[in-house]
Each structure stands twice: as C-alpha cells, then as structure tokens.
N, C-alpha and C positions, 0 to 999 in steps of 0.2 A: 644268845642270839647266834654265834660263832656253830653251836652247833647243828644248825637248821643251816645254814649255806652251806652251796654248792662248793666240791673241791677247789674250785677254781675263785670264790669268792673269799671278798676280805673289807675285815674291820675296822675301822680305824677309832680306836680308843684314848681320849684326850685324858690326860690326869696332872694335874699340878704338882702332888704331893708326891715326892719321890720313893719314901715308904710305900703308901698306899697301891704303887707302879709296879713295886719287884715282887708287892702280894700279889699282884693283879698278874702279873707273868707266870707267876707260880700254879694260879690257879687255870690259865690259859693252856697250861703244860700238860698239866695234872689229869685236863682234859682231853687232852689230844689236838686241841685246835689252835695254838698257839703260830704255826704254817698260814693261820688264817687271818690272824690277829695283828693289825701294824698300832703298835703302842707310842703315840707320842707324849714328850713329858714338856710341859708348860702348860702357859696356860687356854684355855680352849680356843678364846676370841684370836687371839695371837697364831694358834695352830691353823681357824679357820681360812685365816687371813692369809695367811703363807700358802694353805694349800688352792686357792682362788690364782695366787699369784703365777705359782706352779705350774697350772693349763689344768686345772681338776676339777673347773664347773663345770656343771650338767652329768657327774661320771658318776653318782652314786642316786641308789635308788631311795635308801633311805634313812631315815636320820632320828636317833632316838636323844632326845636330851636330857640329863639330871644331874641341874648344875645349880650356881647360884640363880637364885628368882629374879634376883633383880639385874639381871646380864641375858634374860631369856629374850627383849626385844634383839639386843644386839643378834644373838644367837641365831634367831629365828632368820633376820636380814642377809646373814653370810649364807647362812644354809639355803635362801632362796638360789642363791648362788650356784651353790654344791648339788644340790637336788636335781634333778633331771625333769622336765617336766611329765605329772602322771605319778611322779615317786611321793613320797609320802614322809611329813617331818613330823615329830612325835614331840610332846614337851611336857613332862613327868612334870605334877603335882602344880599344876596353874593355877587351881586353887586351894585355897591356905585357909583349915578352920573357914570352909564357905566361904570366901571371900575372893576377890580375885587378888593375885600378889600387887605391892604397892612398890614398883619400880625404884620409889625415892626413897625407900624404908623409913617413911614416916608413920607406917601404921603396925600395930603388935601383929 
C-alpha cells in the first residue's frame, strides 16, 4: 500500500508483536517507503484510541484491517472515528469458512 501513496502520504501501521515490527521495518526499508510508513508497536485498539485522543479524527482517508476477528467491531467503531467522511475502512477476511466471525469465539 506504501507504495501507491503519494510522496507526501503516510501509513500508519499497528503491530503488537515486537519481532514481527523490526520485520515489518526492514521490509518498509527494503522498499524505499519506510519515509512513508509510521510504525506503531502495541496494540491496535489502544493505538486507535490514543491516536482519536491526539486531534487525528477525520485525517485519514482509509483504513485496511487484518487483525483479531473478534476486536473487528471495536475496530471498525474507532476508525469511524479516524476516517474522514467519503474515505473508505476495509476489514480483511469477515468471513471465516463462510460464515460470518463469531465476536464471542464461541463458534469453530
């Protein structure tokens, strides 16, 4: 995604796992668009929250998610947030082996 924005555009990438962060920089680098990329490390609902608090609703156009299934309403609600209206929020794999995800993880 990093590399379709504009010079002046930027990412902002939520990651928990601190390994998986200094891969994710590396490969950010590797690419050239690392300039583009603001990498924060915890965890995403917490990052969402913070960056609401900050003054940074309505500043992004749009929003890709692929995270835990069951954190996608929280997610979705912040990012109403974050979104600008017109922008556009994405939420990787809503359904699970057909089905819709089950929030409460009571279902396989």
């Amino acid at each position: 995604m990093a590399l379709v924005l504009p010079e002046r555009g930027c990412l902002v990438a939520c990651e928990k796992d601190a390994t998986s962060l200094d891969v994710a920089k590396r490969y950010y680098e590797r690419a050239g668009v690392s300039h583009k990329v603001d990498v924060r490390h915890g965890l995403a609902a917490d990052t969402l929250r913070s960056m609401i608090q900050n003054g940074e609703a309505c500043r992004y156009d749009f929003a890709f998610v692929d995270a835990e299934k069951r954190m996608y309403q929280q997610y979705f609600e912040l990012l109403l947030q974050l979104v600008r209206v017109g922008g556009v929020i994405v939420l990787d794999n809503v359904l699970w082996h057909g089905k819709v995800a089950d929030p409460l993880g009571k279902s396989n």
